[in-house]
Structure formats: C-alpha cells, structure tokens
VEXRO-900600 format. One record per atom (N, C-alpha, C, CB): residue number from 1; residue in three letters; atom name; y, z, x. Coordinates in pm, 1 decimal. Glycine has a CB too. Layout:
BEGIN
+-----+-----+----+----------+----------+----------+
|   k |   r |  a |       yy |       zz |       xx |
+-----+-----+----+----------+----------+----------+
| NUM | Ala | CA |        Y |        Z |        X |
...
+-----+-----+----+----------+----------+----------+
This chain:
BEGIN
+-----+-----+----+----------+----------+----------+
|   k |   r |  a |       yy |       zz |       xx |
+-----+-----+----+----------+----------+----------+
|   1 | Unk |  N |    297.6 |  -4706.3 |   5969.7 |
|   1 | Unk | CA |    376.4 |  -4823.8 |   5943.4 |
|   1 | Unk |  C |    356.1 |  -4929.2 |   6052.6 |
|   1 | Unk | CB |    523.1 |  -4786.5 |   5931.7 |
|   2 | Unk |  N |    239.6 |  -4910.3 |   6179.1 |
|   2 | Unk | CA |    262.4 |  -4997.6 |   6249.6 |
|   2 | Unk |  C |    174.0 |  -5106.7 |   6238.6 |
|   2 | Unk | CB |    272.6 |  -4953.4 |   6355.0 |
|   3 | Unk |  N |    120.6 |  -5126.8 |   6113.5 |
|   3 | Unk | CA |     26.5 |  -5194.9 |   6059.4 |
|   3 | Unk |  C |    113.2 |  -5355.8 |   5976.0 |
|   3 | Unk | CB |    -56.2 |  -5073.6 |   5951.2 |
|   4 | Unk |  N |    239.2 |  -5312.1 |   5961.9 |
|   4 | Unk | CA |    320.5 |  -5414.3 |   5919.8 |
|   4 | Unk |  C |    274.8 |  -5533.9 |   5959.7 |
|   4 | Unk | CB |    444.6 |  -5399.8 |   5958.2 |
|   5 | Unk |  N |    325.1 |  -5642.9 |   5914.7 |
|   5 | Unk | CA |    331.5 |  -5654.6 |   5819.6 |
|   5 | Unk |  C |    168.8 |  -5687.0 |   5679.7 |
|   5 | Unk | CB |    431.5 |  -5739.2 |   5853.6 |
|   6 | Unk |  N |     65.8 |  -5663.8 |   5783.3 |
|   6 | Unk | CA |    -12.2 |  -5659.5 |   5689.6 |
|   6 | Unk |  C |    -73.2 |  -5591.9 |   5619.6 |
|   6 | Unk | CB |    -58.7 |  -5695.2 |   5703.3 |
|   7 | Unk |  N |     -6.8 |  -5476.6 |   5605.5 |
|   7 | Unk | CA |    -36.6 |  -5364.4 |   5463.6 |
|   7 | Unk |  C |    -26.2 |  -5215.9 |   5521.5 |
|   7 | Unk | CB |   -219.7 |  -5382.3 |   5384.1 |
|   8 | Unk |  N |     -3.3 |  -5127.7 |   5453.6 |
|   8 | Unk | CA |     54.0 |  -4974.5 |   5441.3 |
|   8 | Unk |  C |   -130.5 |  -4896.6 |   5471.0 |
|   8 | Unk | CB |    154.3 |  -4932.9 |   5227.4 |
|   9 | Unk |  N |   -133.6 |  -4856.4 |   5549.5 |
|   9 | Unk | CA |   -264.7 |  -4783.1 |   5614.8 |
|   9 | Unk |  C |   -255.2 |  -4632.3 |   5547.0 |
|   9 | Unk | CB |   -257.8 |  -4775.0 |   5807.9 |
|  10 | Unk |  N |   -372.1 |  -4536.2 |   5556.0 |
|  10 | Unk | CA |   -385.3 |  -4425.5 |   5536.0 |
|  10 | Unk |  C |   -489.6 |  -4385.9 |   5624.6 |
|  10 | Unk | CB |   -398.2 |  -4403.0 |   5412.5 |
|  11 | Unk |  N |   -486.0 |  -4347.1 |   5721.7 |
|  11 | Unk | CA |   -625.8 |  -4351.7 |   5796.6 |
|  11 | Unk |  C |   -650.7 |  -4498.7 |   5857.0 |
|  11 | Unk | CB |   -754.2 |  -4313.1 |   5687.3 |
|  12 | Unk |  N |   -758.0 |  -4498.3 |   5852.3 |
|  12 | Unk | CA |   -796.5 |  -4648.4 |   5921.0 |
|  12 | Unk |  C |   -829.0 |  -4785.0 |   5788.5 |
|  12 | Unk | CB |   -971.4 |  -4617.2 |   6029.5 |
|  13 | Unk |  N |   -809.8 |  -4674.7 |   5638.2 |
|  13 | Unk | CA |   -805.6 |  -4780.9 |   5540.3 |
|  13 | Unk |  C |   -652.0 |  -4828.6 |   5490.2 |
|  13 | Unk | CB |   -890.0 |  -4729.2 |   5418.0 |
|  14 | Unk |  N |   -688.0 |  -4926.5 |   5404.5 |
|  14 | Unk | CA |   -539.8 |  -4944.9 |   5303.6 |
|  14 | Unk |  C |   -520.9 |  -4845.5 |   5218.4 |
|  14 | Unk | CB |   -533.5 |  -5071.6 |   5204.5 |
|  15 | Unk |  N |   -392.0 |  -4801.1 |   5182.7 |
|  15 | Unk | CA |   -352.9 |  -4719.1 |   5139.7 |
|  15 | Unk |  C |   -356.6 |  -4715.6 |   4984.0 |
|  15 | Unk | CB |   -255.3 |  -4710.9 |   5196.9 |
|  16 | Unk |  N |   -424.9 |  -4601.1 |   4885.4 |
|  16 | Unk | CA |   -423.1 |  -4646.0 |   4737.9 |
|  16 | Unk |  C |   -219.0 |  -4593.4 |   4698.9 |
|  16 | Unk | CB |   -587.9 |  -4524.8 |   4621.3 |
|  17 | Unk |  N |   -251.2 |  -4645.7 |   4563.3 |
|  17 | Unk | CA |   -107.7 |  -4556.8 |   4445.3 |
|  17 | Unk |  C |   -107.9 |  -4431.5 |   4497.8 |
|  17 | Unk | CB |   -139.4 |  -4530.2 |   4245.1 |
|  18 | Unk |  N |   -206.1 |  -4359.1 |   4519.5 |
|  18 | Unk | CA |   -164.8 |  -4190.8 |   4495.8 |
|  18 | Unk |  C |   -192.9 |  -4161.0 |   4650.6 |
|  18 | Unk | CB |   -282.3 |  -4077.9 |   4363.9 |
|  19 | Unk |  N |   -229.6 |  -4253.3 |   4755.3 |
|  19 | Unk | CA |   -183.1 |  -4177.4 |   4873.4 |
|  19 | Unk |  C |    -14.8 |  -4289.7 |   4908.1 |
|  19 | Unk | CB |   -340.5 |  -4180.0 |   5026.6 |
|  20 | Unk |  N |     34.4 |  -4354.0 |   4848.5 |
|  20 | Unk | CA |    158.8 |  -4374.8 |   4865.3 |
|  20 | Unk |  C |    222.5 |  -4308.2 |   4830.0 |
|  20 | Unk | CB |    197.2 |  -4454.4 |   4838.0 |
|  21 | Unk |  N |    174.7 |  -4243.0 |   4716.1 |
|  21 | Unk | CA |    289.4 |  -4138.9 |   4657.7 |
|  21 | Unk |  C |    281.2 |  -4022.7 |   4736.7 |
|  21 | Unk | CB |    271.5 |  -4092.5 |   4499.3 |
|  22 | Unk |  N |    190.7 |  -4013.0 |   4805.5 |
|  22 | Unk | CA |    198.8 |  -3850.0 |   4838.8 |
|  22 | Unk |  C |    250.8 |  -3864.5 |   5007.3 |
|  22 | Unk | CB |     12.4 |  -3751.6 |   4816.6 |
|  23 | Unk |  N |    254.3 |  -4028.0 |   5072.2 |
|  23 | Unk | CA |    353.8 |  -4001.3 |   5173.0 |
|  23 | Unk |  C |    496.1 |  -4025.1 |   5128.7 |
|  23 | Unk | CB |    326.4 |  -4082.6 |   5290.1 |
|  24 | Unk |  N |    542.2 |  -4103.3 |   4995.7 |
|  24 | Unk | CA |    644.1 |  -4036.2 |   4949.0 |
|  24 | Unk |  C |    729.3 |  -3932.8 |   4953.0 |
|  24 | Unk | CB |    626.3 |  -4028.5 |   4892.1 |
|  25 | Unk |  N |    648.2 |  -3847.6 |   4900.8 |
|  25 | Unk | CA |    646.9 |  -3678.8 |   4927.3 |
|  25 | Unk |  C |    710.3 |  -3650.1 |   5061.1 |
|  25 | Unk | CB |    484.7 |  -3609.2 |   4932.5 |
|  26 | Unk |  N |    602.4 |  -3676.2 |   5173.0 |
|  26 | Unk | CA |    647.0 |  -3633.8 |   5277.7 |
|  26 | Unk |  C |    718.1 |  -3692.0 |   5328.9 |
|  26 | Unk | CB |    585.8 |  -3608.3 |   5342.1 |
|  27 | Unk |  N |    819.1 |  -3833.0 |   5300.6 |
|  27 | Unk | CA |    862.4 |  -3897.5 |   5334.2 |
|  27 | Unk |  C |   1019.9 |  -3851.2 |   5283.6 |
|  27 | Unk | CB |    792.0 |  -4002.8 |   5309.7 |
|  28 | Unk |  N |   1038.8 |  -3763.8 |   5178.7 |
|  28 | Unk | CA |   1141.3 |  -3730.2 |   5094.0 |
|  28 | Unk |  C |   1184.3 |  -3581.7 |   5139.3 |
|  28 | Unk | CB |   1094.0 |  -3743.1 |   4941.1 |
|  29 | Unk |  N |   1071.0 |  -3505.4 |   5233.0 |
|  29 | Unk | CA |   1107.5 |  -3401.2 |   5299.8 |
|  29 | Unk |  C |   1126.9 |  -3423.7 |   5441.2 |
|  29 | Unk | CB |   1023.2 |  -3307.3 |   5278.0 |
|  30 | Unk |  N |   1104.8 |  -3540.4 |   5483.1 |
|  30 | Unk | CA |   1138.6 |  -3582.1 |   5646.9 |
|  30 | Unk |  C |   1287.0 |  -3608.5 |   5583.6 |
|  30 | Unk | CB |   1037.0 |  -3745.8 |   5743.3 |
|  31 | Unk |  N |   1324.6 |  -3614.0 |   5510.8 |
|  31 | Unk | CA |   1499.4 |  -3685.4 |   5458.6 |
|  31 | Unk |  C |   1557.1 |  -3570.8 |   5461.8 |
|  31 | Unk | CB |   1534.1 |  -3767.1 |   5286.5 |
|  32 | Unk |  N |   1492.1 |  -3468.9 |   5386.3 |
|  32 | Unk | CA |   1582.4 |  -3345.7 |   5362.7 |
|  32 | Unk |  C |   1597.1 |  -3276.8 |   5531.2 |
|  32 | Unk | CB |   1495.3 |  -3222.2 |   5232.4 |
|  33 | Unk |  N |   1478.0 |  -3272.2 |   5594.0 |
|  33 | Unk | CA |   1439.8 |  -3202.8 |   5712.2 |
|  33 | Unk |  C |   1575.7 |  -3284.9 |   5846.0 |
|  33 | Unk | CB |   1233.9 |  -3242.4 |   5743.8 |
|  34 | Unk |  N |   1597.2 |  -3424.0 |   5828.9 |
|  34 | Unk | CA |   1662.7 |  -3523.1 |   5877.3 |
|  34 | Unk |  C |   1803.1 |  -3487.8 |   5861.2 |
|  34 | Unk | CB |   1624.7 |  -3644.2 |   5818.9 |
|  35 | Unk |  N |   1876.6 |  -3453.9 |   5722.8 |
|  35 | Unk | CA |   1965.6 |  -3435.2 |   5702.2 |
|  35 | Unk |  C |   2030.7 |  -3285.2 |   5718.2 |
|  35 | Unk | CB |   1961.2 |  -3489.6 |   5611.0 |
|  36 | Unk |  N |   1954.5 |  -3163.8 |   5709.5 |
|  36 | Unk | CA |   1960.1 |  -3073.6 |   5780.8 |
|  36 | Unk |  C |   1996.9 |  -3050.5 |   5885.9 |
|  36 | Unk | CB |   1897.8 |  -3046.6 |   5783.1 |
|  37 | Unk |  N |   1937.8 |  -3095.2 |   5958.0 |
|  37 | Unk | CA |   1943.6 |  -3141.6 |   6127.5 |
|  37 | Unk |  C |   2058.1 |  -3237.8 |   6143.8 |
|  37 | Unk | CB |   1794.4 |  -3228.5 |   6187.2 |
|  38 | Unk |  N |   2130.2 |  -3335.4 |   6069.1 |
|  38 | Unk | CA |   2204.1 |  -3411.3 |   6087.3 |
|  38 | Unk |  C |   2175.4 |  -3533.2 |   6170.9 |
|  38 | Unk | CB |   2285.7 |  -3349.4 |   6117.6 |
|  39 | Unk |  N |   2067.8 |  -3566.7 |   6129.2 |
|  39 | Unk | CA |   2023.4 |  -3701.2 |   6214.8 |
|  39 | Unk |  C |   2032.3 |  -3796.3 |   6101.5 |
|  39 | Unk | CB |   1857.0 |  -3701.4 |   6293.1 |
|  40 | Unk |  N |   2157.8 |  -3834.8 |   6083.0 |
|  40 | Unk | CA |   2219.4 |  -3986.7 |   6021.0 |
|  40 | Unk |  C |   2158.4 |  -4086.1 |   6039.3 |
|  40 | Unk | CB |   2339.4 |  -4034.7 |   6065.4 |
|  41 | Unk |  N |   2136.7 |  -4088.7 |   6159.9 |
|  41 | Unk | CA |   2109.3 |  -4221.6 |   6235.9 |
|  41 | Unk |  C |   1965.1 |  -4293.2 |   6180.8 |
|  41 | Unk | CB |   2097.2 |  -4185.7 |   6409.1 |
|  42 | Unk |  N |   1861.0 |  -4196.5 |   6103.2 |
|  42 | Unk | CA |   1707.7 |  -4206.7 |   6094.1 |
|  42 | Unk |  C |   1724.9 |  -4245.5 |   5930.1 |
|  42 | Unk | CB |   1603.6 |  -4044.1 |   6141.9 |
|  43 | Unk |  N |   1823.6 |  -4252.0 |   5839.0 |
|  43 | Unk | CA |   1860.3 |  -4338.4 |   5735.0 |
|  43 | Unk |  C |   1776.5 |  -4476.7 |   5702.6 |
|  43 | Unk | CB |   1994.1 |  -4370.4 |   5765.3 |
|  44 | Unk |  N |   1819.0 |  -4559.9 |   5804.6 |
|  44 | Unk | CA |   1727.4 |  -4703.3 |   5855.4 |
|  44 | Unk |  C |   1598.9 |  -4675.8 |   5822.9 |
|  44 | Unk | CB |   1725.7 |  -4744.1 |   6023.9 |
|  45 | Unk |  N |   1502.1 |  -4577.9 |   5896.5 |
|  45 | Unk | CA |   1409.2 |  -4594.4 |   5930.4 |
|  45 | Unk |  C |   1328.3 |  -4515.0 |   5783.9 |
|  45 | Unk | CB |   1401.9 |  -4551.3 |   6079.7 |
|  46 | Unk |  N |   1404.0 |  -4448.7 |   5691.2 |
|  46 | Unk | CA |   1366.7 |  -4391.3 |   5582.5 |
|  46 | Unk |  C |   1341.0 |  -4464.2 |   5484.9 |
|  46 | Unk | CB |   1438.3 |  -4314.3 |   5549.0 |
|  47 | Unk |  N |   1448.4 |  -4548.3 |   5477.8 |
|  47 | Unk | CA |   1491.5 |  -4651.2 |   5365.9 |
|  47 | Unk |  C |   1355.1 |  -4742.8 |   5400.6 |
|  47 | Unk | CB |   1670.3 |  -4740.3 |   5388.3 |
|  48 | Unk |  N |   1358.1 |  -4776.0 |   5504.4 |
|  48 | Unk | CA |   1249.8 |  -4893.3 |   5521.7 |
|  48 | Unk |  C |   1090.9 |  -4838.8 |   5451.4 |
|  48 | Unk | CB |   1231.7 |  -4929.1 |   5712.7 |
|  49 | Unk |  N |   1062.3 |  -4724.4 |   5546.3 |
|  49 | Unk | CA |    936.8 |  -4668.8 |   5474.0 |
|  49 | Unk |  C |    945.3 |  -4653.3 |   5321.6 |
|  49 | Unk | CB |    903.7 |  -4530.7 |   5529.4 |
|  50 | Unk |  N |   1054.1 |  -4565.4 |   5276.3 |
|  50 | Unk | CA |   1092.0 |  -4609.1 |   5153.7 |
|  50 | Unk |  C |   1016.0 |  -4712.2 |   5070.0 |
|  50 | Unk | CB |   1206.9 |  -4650.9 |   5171.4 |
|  51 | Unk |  N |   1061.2 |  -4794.1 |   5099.2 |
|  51 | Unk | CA |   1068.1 |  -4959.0 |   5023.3 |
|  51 | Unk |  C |    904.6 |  -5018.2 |   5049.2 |
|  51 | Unk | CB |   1211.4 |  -5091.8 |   5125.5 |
|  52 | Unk |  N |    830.4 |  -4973.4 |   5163.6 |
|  52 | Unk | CA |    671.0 |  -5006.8 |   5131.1 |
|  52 | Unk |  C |    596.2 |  -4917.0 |   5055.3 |
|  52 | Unk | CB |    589.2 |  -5018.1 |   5251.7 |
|  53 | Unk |  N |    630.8 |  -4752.8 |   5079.3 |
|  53 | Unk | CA |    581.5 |  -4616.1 |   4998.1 |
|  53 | Unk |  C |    588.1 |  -4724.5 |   4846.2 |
|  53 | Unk | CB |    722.3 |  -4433.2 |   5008.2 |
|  54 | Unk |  N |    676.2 |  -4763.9 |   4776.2 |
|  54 | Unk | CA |    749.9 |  -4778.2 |   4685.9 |
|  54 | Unk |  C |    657.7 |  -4935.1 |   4626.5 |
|  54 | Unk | CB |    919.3 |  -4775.6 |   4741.7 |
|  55 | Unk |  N |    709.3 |  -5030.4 |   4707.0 |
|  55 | Unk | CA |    633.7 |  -5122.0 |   4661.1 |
|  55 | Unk |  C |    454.7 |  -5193.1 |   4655.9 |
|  55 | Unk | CB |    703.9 |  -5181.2 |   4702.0 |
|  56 | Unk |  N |    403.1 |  -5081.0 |   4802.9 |
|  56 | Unk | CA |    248.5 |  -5140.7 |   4806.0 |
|  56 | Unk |  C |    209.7 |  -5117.4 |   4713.7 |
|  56 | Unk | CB |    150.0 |  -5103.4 |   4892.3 |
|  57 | Unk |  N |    247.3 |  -5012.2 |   4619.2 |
|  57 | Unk | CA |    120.6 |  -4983.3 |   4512.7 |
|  57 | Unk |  C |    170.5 |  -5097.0 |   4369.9 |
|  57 | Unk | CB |    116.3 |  -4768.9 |   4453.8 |
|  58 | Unk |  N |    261.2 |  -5180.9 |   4386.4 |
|  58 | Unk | CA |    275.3 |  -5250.4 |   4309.6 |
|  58 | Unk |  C |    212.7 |  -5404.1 |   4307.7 |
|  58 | Unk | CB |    385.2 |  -5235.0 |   4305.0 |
|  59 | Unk |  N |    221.9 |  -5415.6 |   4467.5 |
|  59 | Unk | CA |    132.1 |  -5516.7 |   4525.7 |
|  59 | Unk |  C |    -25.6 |  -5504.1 |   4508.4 |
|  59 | Unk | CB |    160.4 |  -5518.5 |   4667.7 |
|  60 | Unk |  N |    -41.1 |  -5372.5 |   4506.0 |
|  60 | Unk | CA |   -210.8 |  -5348.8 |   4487.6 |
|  60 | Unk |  C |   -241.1 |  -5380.4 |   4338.0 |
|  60 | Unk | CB |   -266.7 |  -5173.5 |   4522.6 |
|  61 | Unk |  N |   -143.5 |  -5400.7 |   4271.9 |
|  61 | Unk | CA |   -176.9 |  -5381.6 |   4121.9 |
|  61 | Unk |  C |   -164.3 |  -5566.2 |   4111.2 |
|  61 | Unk | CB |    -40.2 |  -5257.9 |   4008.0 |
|  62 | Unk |  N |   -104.5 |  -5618.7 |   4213.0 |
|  62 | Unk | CA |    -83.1 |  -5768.7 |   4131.9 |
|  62 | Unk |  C |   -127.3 |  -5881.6 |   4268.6 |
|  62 | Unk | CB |    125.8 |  -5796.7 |   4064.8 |
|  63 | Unk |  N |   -217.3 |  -5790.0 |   4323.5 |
|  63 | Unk | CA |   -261.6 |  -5872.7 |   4483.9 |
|  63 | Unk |  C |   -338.5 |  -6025.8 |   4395.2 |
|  63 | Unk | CB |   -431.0 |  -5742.1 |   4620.5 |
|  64 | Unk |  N |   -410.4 |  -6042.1 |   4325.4 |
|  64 | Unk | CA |   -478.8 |  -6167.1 |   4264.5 |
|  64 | Unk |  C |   -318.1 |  -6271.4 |   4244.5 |
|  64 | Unk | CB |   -582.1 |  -6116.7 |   4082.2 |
|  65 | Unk |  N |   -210.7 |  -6216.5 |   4224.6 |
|  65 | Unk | CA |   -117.2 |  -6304.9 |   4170.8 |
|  65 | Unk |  C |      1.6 |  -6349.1 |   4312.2 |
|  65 | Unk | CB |    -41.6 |  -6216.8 |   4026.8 |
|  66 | Unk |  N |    -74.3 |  -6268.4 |   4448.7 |
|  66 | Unk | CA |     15.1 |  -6338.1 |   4558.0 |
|  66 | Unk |  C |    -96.7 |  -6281.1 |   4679.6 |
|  66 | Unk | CB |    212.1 |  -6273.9 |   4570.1 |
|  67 | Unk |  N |    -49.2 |  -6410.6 |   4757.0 |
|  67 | Unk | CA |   -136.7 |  -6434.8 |   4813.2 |
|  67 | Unk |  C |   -165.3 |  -6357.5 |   4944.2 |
|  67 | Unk | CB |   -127.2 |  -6547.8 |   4817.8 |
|  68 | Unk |  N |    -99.1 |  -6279.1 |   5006.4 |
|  68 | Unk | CA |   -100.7 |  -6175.8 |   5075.2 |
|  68 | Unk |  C |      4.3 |  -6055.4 |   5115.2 |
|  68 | Unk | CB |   -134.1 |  -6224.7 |   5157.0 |
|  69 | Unk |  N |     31.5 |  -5962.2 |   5184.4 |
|  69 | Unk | CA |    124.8 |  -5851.0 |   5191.6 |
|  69 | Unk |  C |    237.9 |  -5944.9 |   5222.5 |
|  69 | Unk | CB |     92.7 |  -5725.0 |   5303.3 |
|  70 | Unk |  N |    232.4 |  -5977.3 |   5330.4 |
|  70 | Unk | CA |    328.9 |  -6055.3 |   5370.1 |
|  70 | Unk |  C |    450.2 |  -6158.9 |   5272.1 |
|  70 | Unk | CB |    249.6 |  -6126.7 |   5448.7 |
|  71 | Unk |  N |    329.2 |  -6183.7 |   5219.2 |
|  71 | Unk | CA |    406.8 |  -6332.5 |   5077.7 |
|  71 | Unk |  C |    520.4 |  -6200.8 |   5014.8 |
|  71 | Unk | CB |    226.3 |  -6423.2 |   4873.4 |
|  72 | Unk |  N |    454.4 |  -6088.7 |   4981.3 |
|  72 | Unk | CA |    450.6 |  -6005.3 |   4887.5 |
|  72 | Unk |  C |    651.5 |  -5976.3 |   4890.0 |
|  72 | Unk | CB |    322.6 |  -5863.8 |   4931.1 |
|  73 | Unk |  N |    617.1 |  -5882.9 |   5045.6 |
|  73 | Unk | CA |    760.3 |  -5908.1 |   5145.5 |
|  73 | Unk |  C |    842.0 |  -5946.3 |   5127.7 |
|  73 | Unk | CB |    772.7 |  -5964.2 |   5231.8 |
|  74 | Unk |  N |    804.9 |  -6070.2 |   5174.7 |
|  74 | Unk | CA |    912.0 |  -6188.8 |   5174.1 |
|  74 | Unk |  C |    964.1 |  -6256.5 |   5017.0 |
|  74 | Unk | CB |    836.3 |  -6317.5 |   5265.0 |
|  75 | Unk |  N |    886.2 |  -6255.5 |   4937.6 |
|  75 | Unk | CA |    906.9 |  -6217.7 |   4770.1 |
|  75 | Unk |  C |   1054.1 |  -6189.9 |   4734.4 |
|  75 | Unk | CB |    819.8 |  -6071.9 |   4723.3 |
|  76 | Unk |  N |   1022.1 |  -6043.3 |   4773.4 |
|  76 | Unk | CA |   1087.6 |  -5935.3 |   4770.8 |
|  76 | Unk |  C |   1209.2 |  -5888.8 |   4839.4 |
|  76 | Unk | CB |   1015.1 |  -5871.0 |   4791.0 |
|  77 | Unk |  N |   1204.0 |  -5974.4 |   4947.8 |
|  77 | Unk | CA |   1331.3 |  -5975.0 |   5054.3 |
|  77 | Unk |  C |   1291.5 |  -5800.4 |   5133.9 |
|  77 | Unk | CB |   1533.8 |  -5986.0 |   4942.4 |
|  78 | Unk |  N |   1192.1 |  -5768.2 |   5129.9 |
|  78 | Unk | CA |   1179.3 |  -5615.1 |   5192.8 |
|  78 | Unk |  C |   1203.1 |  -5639.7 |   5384.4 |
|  78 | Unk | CB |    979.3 |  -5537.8 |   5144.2 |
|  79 | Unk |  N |   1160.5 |  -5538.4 |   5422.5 |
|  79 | Unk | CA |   1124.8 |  -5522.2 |   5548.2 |
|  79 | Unk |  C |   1036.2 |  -5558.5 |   5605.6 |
|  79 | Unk | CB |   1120.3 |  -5440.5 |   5572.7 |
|  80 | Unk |  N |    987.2 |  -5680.1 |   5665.5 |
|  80 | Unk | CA |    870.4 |  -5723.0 |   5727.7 |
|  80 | Unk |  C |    814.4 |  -5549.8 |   5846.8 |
|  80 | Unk | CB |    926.9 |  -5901.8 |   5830.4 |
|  81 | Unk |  N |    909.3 |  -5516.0 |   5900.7 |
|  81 | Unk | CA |    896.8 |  -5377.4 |   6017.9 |
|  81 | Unk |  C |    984.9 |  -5268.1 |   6008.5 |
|  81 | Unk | CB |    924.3 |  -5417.2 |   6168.8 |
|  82 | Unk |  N |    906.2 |  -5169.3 |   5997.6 |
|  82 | Unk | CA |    976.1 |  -5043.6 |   5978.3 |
|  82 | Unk |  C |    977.9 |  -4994.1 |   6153.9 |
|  82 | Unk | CB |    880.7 |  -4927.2 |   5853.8 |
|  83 | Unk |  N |   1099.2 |  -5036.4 |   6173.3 |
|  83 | Unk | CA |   1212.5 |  -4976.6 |   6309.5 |
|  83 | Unk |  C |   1165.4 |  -4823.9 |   6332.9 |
|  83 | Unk | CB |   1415.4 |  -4972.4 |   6257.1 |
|  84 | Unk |  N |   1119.4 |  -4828.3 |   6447.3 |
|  84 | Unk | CA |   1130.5 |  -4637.6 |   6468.5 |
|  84 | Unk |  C |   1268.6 |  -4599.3 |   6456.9 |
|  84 | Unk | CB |   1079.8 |  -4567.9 |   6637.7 |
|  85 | Unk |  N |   1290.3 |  -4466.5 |   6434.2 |
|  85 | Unk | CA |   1410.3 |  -4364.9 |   6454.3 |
|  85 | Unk |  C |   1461.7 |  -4401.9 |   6533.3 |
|  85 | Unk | CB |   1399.6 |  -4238.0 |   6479.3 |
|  86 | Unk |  N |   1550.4 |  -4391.5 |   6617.1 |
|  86 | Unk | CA |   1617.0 |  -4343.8 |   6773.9 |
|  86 | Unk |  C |   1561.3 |  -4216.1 |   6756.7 |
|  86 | Unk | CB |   1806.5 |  -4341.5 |   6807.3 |
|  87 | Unk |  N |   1560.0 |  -4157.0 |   6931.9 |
|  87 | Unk | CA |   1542.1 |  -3989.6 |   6949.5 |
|  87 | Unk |  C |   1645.2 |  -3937.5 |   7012.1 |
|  87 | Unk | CB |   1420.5 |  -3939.8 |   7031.6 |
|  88 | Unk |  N |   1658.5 |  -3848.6 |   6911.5 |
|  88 | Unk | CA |   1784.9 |  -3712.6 |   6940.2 |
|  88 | Unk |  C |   1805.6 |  -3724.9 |   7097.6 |
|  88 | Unk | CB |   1718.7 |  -3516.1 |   6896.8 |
|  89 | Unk |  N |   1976.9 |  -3698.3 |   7083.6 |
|  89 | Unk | CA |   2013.4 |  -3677.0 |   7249.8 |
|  89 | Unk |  C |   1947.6 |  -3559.0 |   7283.7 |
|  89 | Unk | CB |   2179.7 |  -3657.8 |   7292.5 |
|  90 | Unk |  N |   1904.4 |  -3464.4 |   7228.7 |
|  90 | Unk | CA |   1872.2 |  -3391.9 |   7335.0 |
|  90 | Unk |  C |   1710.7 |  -3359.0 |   7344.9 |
|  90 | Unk | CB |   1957.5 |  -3270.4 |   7328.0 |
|  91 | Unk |  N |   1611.6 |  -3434.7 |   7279.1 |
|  91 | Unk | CA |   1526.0 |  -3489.1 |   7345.9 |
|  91 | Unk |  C |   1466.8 |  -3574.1 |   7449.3 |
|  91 | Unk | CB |   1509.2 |  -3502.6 |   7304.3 |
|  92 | Unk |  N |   1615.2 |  -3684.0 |   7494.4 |
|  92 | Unk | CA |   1612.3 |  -3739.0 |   7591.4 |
|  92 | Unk |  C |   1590.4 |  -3691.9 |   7712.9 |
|  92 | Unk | CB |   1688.0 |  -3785.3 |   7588.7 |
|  93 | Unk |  N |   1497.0 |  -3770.8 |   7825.3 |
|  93 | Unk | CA |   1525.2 |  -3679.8 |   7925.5 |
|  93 | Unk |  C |   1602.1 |  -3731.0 |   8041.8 |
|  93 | Unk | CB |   1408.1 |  -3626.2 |   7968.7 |
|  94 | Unk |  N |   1680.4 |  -3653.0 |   8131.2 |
|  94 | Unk | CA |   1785.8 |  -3686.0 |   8196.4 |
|  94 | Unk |  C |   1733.8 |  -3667.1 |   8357.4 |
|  94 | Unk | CB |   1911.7 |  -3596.3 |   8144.7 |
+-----+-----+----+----------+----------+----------+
C-alpha cells in the first residue's frame, strides 16, 4: 500500500482483479487474526486496504474513462493513504 496514491502493487507490478482478490483473502484473515487478538485499534487500517483491494480492479476495468488512480480516489471520496496500524503495547520497547 505504500505505492498510494498511484496504484495497488503486487510485486514490483500493478496489481490484476485476481491478485486483489486474493489479498482480499488475506486481508479478511488479518481481520479475523486482529480481532482474536483484540487489536480494535487496526479497524482504520483494514477498512482502508479494504476500499483499494475492492475498488482497483474496478478502476482497471474503466482506466480509459478516468484519467488516473488518483482522479479515480478522489471520484470516489476513498483513501488517498492507507495509515499503518499502531503497534501493540507490548511490542513497544521500553
């Protein structure tokens, strides 16, 4: 995601439909894995990935009809930056 705002990466390329969907996937077991653990706080940072998992592959389908990721975004009212997590208190070090 640190490719924002100009497009959803997979490697060092842009990302197709079916590798969005499949960080989906892992994006829907970092939630379960998150909520387990009780880290509330990483909500933000789900939702956001969320919402590019969700929309690049819609942008890939209609890129001729806007004029870049960004336009796409802002369109859309999305997230220009997906916010890291905070890290657990007790990963902190003291």
């Amino acid at each position: 995601m640190h490719e924002l705002p100009a497009g959803v990466l997979w490697g060092a390329d842009g990302a197709t439909p079916a590798q969005c969907a499949e960080m989906l996937d892992g994006l829907d077991e970092f939630a379960r894995t998150c909520a387990r653990l009780g880290l509330d706080d990483h909500t933000g940072f789900i939702e956001e990935c969320r919402w590019h998992f969700d929309h690049y592959p819609h942008y890939l389908s209609r890129r001729r009809h806007v004029a870049d990721y960004p336009t796409y975004i802002r369109n859309r009212r999305g997230p220009m930056r997906v916010s890291s997590p905070p890290t657990p208190d007790w990963l902190r070090r003291r």
